[in-house]
C-alpha positions in Angstrom: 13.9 13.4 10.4 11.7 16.0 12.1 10.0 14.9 15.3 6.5 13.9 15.1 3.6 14.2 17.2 2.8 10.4 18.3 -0.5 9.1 19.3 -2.6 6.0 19.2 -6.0 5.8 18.2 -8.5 2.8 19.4 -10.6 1.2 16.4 -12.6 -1.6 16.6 -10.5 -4.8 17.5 -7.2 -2.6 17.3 -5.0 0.0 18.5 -3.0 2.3 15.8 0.2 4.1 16.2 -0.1 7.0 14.2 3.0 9.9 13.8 2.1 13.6 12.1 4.9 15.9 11.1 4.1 19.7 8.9 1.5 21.5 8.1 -1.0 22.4 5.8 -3.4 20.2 3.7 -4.0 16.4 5.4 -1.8 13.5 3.5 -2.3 10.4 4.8 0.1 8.0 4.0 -1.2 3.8 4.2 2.0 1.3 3.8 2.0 -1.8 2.3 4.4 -5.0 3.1 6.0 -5.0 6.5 7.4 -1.8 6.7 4.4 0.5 8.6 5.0 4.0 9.0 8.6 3.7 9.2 8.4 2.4 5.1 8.0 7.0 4.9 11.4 7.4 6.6 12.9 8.6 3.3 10.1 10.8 1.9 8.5 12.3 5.1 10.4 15.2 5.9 10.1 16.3 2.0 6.3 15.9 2.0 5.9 17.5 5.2 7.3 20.4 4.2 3.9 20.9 1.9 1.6 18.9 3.6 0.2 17.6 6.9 1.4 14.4 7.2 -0.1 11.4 9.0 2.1 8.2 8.5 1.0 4.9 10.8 1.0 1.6 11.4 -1.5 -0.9 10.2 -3.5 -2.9 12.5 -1.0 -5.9 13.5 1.9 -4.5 12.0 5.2 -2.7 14.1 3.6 -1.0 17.2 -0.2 -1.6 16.0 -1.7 -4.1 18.1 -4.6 -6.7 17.2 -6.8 -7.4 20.4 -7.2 -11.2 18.9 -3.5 -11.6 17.4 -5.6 -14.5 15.4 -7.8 -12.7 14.2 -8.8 -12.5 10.3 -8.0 -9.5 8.1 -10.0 -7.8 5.5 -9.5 -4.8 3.1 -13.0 -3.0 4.0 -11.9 -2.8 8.0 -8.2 -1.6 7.1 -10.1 1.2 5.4 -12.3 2.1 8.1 -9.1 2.8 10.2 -8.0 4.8 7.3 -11.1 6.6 7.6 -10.8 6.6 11.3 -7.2 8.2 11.1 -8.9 11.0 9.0 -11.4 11.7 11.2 -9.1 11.9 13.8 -6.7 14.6 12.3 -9.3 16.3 10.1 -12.6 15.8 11.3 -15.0 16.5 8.5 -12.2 18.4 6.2 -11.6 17.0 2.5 -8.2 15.5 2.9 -5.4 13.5 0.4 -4.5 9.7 1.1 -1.7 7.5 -0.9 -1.3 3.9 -0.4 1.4 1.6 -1.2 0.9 -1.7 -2.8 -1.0 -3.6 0.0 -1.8 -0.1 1.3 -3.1 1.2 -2.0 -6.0 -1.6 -2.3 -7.1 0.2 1.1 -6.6 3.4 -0.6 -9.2 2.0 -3.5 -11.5 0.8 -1.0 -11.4 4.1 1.4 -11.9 6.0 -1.8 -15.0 3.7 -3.0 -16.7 4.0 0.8 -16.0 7.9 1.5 -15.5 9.8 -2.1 -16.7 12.8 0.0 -13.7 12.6 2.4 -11.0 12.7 -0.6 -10.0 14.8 -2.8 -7.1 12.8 -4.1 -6.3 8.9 -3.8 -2.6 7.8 -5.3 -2.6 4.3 -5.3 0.6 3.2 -6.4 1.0 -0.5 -7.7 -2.1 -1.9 -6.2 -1.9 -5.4 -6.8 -5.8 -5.9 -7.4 -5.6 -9.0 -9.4 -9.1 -10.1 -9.5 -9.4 -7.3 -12.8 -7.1 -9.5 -14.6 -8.7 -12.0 -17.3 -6.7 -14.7 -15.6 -7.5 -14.0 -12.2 -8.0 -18.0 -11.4 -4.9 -18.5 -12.5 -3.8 -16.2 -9.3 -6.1 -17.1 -7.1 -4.3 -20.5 -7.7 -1.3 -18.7 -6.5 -2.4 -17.7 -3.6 -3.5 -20.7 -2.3 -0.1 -22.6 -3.0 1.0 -19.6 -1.1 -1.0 -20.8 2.3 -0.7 -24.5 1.6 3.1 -23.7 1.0 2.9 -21.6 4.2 1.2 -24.1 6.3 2.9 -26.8 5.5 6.4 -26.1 5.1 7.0 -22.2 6.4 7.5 -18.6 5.9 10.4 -18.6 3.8 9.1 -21.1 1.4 6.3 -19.7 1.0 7.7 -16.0 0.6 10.1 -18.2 -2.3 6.6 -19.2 -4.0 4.9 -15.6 -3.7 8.2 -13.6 -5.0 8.1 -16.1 -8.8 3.9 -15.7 -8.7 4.9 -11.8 -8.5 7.8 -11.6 -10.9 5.6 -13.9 -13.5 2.6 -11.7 -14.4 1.8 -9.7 -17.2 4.7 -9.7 -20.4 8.2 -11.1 -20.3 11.2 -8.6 -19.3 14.8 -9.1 -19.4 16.0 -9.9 -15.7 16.9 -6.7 -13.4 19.4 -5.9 -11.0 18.3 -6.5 -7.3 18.1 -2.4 -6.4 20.3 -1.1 -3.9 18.5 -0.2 -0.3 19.1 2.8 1.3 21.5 2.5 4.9 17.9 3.8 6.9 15.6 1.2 5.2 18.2 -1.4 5.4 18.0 -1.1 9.3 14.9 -2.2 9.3 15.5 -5.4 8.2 14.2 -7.0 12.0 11.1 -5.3 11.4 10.4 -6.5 8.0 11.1 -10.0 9.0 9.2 -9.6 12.4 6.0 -8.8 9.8 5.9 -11.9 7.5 4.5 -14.5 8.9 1.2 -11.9 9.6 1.7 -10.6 5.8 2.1 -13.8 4.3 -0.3 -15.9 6.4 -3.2 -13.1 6.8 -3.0 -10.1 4.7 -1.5 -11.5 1.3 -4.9 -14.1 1.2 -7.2 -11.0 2.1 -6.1 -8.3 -0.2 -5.1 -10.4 -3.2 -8.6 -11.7 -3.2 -10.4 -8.2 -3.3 -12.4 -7.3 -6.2 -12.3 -3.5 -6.2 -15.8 -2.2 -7.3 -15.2 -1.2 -10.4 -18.6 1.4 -11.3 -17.7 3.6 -7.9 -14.2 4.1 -8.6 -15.5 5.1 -12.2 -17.7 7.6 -10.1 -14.3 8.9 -8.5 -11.7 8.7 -11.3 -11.3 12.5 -11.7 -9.8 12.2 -8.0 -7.9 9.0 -8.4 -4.0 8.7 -9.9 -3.2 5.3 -10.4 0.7 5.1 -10.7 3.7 2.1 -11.2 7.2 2.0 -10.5 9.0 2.7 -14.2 11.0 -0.4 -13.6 8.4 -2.6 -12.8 6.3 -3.5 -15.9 6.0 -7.1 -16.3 5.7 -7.8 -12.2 2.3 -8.8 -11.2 1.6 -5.5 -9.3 2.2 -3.7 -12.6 0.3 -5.9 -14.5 -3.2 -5.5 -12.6 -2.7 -1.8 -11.8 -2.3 -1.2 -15.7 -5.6 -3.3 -16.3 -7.4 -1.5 -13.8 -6.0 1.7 -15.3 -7.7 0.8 -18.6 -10.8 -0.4 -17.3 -11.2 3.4 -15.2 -10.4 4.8 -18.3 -7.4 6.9 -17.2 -4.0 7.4 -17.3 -1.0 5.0 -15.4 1.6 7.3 -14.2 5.3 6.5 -14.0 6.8 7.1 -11.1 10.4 6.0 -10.1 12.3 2.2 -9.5 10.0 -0.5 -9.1 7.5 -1.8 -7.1 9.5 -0.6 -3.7 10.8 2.6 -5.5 9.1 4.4 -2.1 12.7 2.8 -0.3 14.9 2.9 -3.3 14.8 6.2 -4.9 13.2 7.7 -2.4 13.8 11.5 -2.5 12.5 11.0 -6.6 9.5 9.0 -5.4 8.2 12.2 -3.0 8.8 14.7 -5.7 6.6 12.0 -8.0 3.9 11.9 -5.4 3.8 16.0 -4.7 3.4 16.1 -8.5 0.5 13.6 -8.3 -0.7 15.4 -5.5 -0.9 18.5 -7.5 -2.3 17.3 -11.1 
């Protein structure tokens, strides 16, 4: 990979690591799961070739630090550092953002409190499940989740997450787990270093957020809402298709699954610079 410039940036009741590479027009990059900026290792260098790119941690994820490490998580202040990010690297200027799964609810929610900053959002597999008809029934989910979580552990409770995940929307015939790439594979520690946080703080916050439906409607002509070709069927899928069809626009496909960012990644960049483009 290319070296990057590295920074931190101080938001309120945090400190960011943040990494740019390229040049040209601003791409912010939000990861979901664990991963942080590293998630971009295998589509970076490719979008940087085109793009400004600003890849960095969430607060309380990898090399982002929380000044409380107790403190409570919510979609609307991981979009203000978003925002804050943008404003940092282009104060003022009309820039692009995508977000990935946990990272692509943020997207919605940056997109729904600065339209005037963005002039494209690609949200890819947002699992916003509060659109779906049977949104109790995951919110139900959810809280076996923490009760499992509380009372018995991560990995249990990651066991009980991954079949609520796999069960929404229609029945598909089983897949093969998908290979990881060597580079995302090594990051294994990190990912596991991240759970408890993900599982205990940011899975009840951002599973629980309704996105406001009548401002993203204001912004769809800037929105792409995309999902993994391999992935319909998965709860992710599911509730990024219904929100599709309540926007009134299009799903894109773009390739593997829900994690097709680590395992096709060189196919998933030239997906997103497409999206980028349309």
């Amino acid at each position: 990979m290319s070296d990057p410039t590295v920074g931190s940036l101080r938001v309120s009741g945090a400190t960011l690591h943040y990494e740019v590479r390229g040049q040209g027009p601003v791409l912010l990059l939000i990861p979901g799961g664990t991963g942080g900026a590293a998630s971009f290792d295998g589509v970076v260098d490719d979008l940087a070739a085109a793009c400004t790119v600003v890849t960095y941690d969430p607060r309380g994820m990898a090399r982002s630090t929380l000044d409380d490490p107790e403190a409570a998580q919510h979609v609307a202040e991981h979009a203000d550092d978003a925002f804050r990010m943008l404003e940092l690297v282009s104060p003022g200027e009309p820039a692009r953002v995508f977000g990935a799964s946990s990272g692509a609810i943020a997207a919605l929610h940056l997109l729904t409190a600065h339209p005037e900053r963005l002039t494209r959002v690609v949200a890819h597999e947002p699992p916003v499940v509060e659109v779906l008809p049977d949104a109790a029934e995951h919110r139900a989910l959810l809280a076996r989740v923490r009760e499992t979580f509380h009372a018995e552990g991560l990995m249990p409770a990651m066991a009980v997450f991954a079949a609520g995940l796999a069960k929404g929307g229609d029945t598909v015939e089983p897949k093969a787990e998908p290979e990881i790439p060597p580079r995302a594979a090594a990051r294994a520690g990190q990912t596991m270093a991240g759970l408890p946080y993900f599982v205990g703080r940011i899975v009840p916050a951002f599973m629980s957020y309704a996105p406001d439906i009548r401002r993203l409607k204001e912004s769809a002509d800037r929105l792409v809402l995309a999902g993994g070709q391999d992935s319909p069927g998965e709860l992710p899928h599911h509730a990024t298709a219904a929100l599709a069809e309540q926007l009134g626009t299009e799903l894109r496909s773009f390739p593997g699954g829900h994690i097709g960012l680590t395992t096709h990644p060189r196919e998933f960049g030239e997906a997103l610079l497409k999206a980028l483009r349309a």
